[in-house]
Each structure stands twice: as structure tokens, then as C-alpha cells.
C-alpha positions in Angstrom: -11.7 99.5 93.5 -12.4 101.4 90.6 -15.0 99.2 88.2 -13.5 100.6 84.6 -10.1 99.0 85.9 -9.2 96.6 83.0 -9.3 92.8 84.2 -5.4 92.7 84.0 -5.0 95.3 86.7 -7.5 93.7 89.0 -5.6 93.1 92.3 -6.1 89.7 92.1 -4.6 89.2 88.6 -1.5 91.0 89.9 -1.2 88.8 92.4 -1.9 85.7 90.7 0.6 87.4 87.9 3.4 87.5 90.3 2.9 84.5 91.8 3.2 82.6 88.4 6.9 84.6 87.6 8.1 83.6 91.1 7.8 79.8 90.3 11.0 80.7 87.9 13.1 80.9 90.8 11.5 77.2 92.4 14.6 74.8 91.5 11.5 72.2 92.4 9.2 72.9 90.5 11.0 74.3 87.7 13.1 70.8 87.6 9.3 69.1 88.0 8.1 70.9 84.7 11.0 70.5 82.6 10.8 66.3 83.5 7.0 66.4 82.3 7.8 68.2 79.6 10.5 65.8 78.4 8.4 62.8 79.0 5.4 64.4 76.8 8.0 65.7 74.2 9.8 62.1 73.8 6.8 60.5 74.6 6.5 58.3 71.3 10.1 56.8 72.1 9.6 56.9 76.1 6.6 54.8 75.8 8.7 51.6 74.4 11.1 51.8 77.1 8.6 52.1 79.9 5.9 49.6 78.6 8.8 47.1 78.4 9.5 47.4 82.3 5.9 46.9 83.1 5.4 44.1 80.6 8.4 42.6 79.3 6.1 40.8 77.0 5.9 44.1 74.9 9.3 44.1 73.7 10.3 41.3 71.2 13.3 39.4 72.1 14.3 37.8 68.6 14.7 34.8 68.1 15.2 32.3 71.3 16.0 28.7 70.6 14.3 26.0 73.1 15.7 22.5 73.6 12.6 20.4 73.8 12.7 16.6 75.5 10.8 14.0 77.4 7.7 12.5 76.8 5.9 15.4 75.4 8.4 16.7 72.8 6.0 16.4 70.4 3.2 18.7 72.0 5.9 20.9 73.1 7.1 21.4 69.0 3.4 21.8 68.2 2.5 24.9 70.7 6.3 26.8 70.0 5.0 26.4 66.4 2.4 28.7 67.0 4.5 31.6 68.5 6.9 33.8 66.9 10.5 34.6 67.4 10.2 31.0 68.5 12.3 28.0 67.4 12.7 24.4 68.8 14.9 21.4 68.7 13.9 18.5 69.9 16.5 16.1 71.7 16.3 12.6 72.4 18.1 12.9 76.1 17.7 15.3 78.7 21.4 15.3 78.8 22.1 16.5 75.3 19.9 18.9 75.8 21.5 19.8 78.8 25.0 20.0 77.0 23.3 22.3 74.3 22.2 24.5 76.8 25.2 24.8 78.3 27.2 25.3 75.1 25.1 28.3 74.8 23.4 26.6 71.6 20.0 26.7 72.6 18.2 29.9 75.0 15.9 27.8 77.7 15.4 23.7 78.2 11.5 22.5 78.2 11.2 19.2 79.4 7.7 17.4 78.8 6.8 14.3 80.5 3.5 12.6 81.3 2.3 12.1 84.8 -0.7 10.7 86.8 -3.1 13.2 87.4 -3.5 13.8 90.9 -7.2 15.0 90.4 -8.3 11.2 89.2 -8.0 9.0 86.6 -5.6 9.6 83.2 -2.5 11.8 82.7 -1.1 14.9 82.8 1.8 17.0 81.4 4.3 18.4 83.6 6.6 20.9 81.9 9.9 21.6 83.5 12.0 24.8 81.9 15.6 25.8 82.6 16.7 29.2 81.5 19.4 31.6 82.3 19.8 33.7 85.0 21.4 37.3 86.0 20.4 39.1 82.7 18.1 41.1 81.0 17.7 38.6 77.8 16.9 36.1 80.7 13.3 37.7 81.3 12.7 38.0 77.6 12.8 34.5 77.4 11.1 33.7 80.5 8.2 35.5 78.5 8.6 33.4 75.0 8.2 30.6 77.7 5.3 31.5 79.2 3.9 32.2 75.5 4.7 28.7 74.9 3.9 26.8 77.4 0.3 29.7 77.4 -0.1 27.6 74.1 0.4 24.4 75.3 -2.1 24.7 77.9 -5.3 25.8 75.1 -3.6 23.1 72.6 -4.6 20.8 75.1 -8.1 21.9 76.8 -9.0 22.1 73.2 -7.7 18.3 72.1 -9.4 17.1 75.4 -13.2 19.2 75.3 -14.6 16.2 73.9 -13.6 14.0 76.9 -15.4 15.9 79.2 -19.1 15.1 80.5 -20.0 19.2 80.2 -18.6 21.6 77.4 -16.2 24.3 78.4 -16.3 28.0 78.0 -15.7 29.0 74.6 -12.4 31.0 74.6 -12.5 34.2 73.3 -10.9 34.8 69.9 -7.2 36.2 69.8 -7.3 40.2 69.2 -4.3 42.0 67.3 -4.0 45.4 69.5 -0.7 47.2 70.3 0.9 46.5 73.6 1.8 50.1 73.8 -1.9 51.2 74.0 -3.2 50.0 77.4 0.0 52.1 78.8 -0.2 55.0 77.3 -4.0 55.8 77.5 -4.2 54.2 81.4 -0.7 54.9 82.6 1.2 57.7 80.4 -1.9 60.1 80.2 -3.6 60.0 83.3 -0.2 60.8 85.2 1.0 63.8 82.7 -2.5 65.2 83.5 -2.8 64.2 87.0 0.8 65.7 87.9 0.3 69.5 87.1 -3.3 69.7 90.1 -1.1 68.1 92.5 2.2 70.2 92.3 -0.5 73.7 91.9 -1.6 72.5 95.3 1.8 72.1 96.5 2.8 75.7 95.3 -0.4 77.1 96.4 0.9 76.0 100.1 3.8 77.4 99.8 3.2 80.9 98.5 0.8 81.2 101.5 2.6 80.3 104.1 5.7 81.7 103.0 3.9 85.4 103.0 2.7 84.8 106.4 6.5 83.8 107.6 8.7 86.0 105.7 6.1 88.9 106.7 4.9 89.7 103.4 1.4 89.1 103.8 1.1 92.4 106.1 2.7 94.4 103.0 0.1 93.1 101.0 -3.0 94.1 103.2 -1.1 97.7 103.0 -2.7 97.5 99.2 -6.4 98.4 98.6 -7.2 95.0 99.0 -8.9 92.5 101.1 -8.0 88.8 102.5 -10.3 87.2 100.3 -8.7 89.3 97.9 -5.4 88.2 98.4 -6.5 84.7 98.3 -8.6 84.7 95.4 -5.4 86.4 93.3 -2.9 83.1 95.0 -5.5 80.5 94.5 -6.2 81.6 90.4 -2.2 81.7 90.1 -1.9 78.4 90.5 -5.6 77.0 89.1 -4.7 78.2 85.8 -1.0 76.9 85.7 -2.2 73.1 85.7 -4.3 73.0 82.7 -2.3 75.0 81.0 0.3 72.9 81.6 -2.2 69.9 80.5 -2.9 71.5 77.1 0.8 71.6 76.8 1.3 68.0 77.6 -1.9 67.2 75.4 -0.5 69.2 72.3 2.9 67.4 72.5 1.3 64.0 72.8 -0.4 64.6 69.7 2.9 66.2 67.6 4.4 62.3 68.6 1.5 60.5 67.4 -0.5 60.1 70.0 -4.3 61.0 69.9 -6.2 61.9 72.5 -10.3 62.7 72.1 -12.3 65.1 74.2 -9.5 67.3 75.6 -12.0 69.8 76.2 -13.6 67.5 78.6 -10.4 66.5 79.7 -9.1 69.8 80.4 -12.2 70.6 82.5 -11.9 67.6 84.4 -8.3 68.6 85.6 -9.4 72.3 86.1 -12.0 70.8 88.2 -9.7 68.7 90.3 -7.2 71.7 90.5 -9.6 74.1 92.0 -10.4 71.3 94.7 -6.7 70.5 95.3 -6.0 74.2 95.6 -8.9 74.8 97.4 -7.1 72.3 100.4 -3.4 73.8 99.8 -4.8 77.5 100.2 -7.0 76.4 103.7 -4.0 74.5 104.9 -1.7 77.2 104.3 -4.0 79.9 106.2 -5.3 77.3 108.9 -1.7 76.2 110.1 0.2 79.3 108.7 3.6 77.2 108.8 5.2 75.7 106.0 6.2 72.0 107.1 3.8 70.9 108.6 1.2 72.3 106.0 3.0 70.7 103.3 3.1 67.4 105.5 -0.3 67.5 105.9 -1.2 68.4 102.1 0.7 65.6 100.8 -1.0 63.1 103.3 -4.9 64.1 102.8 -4.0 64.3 98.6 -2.7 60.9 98.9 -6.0 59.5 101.3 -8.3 61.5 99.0 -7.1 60.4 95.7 -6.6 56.3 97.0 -10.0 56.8 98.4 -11.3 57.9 94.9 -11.1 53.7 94.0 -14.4 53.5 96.0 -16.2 56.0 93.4 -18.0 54.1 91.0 -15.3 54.9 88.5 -11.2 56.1 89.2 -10.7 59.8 88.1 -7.7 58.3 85.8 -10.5 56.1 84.5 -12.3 58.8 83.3 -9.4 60.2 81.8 -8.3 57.0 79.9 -12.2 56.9 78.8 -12.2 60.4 77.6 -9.1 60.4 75.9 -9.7 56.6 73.8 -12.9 58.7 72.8 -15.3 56.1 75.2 -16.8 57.5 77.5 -20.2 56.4 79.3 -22.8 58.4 81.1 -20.9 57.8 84.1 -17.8 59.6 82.4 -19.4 63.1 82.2 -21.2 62.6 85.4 -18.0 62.2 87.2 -16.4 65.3 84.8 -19.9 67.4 85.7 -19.2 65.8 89.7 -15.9 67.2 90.0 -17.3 70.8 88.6 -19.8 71.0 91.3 -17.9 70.0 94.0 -14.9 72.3 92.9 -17.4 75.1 92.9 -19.1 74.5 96.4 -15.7 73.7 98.1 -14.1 76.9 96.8 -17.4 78.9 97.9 -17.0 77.1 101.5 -13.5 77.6 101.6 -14.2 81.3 101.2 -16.3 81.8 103.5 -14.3 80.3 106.4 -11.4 82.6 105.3 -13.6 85.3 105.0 -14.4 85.1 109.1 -10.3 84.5 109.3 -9.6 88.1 111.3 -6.9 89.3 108.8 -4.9 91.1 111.8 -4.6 87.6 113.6 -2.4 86.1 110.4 
């Protein structure tokens, strides 16, 4: 191999070159990469849609009207007071309140009465709430329920501390924060990034294997190059595709708003990871030179490895939620420096069990 070759006419790069143009003719992944791309493009309207099956809580569903009644009207009025998009009438009869519900005048039915406590002396309130069923408006106003009756229960430990022979844990203070920011930094993020080391691995296993079945492998070793070769040029292919593809996702997540700190240490966190998921596509692919059950086999040690990662002190989407809300600990770069190690030292082993693989036996 001549040594004033220019980098772009090393064998490898070829090979890593041509690997990347054949993914244009993977329906798959093609179809995979335009979906990501369309969730980080539309991400800024995407978000509202998705937080709202999560957490129904996060979308407001104007203005529901509750029939209170019973005993505890009264307390009932006071705690819907406090919350938003929420208005009450109170009723004298469970029965009108009843025929306004079923007149469609009022949303949901809270009934309030006072009952013995069952944990000693005094009384209680039981709350009973009907609301409709079979729609979507019906879960947004299971939530303005919850939020009320959420109420109800601090209105009263707080009318009842002094009653109490030992004072109570102070309740933390109410915080104003967006309901679309716990799912976008610890949800949205960590699988656009995640996505792109996971489907490299997935190609990586298949552009191996299908050399050695289609015979293609054997015109490659006709080439002035060797198996490690061959295997370096397939396993840089496919490293470089995911964070490219994660500084594609990160730049469209910032054109819709969306700010995300330390995508430098972001983007060689998911490097990292890719050069380890690679790593285990590339062996697989060699080891078991067939394509099912490589693929079978890829897909069931990502999925132990990365469900395993909960027992690491912190979750590799942890870090990236940390990195990306700009908060990051100690632990946070020693899990981003972790991943560099161990990508290094499991490519370097993986390379030297392929390079005592006896390329005539493949």
C-alpha cells in the first residue's frame, strides 16, 4: 500500500464509501431515516401530540363543568377554585345533579360526603366522581378531576396540621415548568440519538454477512487488501453514519426551538456507543457468517446490554438528558470518558480475534 496515497483512496475508505451509497437501495433503513428525520424536523409540533399520550395532564381541556353535592360541597367549590379550566355548580340533590349530567349540562359529578374514619376517631371525606366514558374528552376530564380532588386532599392536611400531636412535612412549593420539557430532554432526545448506534449495528451485520453469502467477500480479498482491512473499511462506514445522523437530528432540534447544550459531548458519547455496537454487529457477522441468525442474535444482546445499562450508576439516556439540559455531574463525563475507553479496547479486542480468523475459511 503505497504511503503518499491520499486518505480518500485508502482501501478502507473505499470500502466504507461504498458501503454508505449501498444503504440507498435499503427500503429499511432508508424508510428508518426519513421517520427520524421527520420526527426531528416537526419536532416542535410532534412534541405536543406525543407528551399528551404520555400525560394527558399536558394538554388543556377547556373548560369542564363539575356538579358538586353531598356533605362536602363546600370543600369541593373551594379546591375547583384553585384550578383552571375549572368550573363548579353546586346542587342541593344528588339527583339534580344526576339529571344535569345527563342533560349534558355539566362534564363529571363529585359527590362529597363525610364518613367515619376507619383509622380512629373523627371523619373523613369520601369523594365519589361520575364522568363519561368511550371518548377522548373523557380522560381530559378524568385529569381536571384528579387536579381537583389533588387539591382537596392538601386543602385539607393543611386545615387539619394543627390537630395533629407531630407536625407534618412541609410541602414543597408549586413550580411553573413546561410539561413539554421532561419529554423532550428524557424521552424525544435520548431516542433520536440513541436510534442512529443501534440501526449502524444493524447494517454493520448485514453488509458482512451478506459478502460472505452472496460471495463477495472472496472478490474483495482479490484487492491488495487484508481481512482486517476489509473490516476496518465496513466497521468506519457505519461508525461515522450515526453521529452524523445525530448532528443532523441535533441541528433540526435547534432550527424548531429546541436547545440542546454540550453536543460535542453528546456527539462523542453516541460515537462511543456506536463503535461498541458496531464492534458486536461486525464480530457477529464474521463469527456466525449467516444473516438470520446474526441479526437474531444482535438484536437480543443490544437489547440485554442496553436494559442492563439501569444497573450503571447512571442510564446512558441519563447522561444524555444531563448533557443536553446543560447539567451534567462528574458522573456525566465519567460515563461519556467510560464509553470512550471501552469503545476503544473492545474494537482493539475485536480486532485481534478477527485478525487470527483464517481469511480462506470465511
Amino acid at each position: 500500500m503505497s504511503e503518499d496515497r491520499p486518505f480518500w483512496r485508502d482501501p478502507r475508505v473505499v470500502i466504507a464509501r461504498r458501503d454508505i451509497r449501498s444503504l440507498s437501495r435499503e427500503k429499511t433503513i432508508v424508510l428508518a431515516l426519513l421517520i427520524q428525520l421527520f420526527v426531528a424536523g416537526f419536532s416542535s409540533f410532534l412534541v405536543v401530540g406525543l407528551t399528551s399520550l404520555y400525560d394527558p395532564g399536558s394538554v388543556a381541556a377547556g373548560e369542564v363543568e363539575m356538579a358538586v353535592t353531598g356533605d362536602a360541597r363546600e370543600e369541593l367549590e373551594a379546591a375547583a377554585a384553585e384550578q383552571d379550566g375549572t368550573s363548579v355548580t353546586a346542587f342541593e340533590s344528588e339527583a339534580a345533579a344526576q339529571r344535569a349530567f345527563d342533560q349534558r349540562r355539566v362534564d363529571a359529578i363529585l359527590r362529597g360526603e363525610y364518613v367515619p374514619s376507619a383509622r380512629g376517631p373523627g371523619e373523613q371525606i369520601q369523594v365519589t366522581a361520575v364522568v363519561p366514558e368511550g371518548s377522548i374528552r373523557s380522560t381530559l376530564i378524568v385529569v381536571e378531576v384528579r387536579r381537583v380532588l389533588s387539591a382537596l386532599e392538601r386543602q385539607e392536611r393543611l386545615e387539619r396540621t394543627p390537630y395533629l400531636d407531630q407536625p407534618p412535612v412541609p410541602l414543597p412549593d408549586t413550580v411553573s415548568a413546561s410539561q413539554y420539557f421532561g419529554f423532550t430532554y428524557t424521552i424525544l432526545i435520548p431516542l433520536l440519538l440513541f436510534l442512529p448506534p443501534f440501526i449502524s449495528g444493524s447494517v454493520a451485520v448485514d453488509t458482512v454477512t451478506e459478502e460472505l453469502e452472496r460471495g463477495t467477500m472472496e472478490l474483495l480479498r482479490v484487492a491488495p487488501v487484508s481481512l482486517l482491512d476489509i473490516i476496518d473499511g465496513k466497521a468506519l462506514g457505519m461508525v461515522l453514519l450515526a453521529p452524523a445522523q445525530a448532528l443532523l437530528w441535533l441541528g433540526l432540534l435547534s432550527t424548531n426551538g429546541i436547545a440542546v447544550s454540550n453536543p460535542a459531548a453528546i456527539l462523542l458519547f453516541i460515537t462511543a456507543v456506536t463503535v461498541v455496537v458496531v464492534t458486536l454487529g461486525v464480530v457477529l457477522g464474521i463469527t456466525l457468517q449467516n444473516r438470520r441468525p446474526a441479526q437474531l442474535l444482535f438484536s437480543v444482546l443490544t437489547l440485554v446490554l442496553f436494559g442492563g445499562a439501569v444497573l450503571l450508576p447512571e442510564h446512558p439516556a441519563t447522561t444524555v438528558a444531563k448533557l443536553a439540559v446543560d447539567s451534567p455531574t462528574l458522573l456525566t463525563y465519567g460515563h461519556v470518558g467510560g464509553a470512550v475507553v471501552l469503545a476503544v479496547a473492545g474494537y482493539a479486542v475485536a480486532r485481534v480475534y478477527m485478525g487470527r480468523i483464517a481469511a480462506e475459511s470465511l
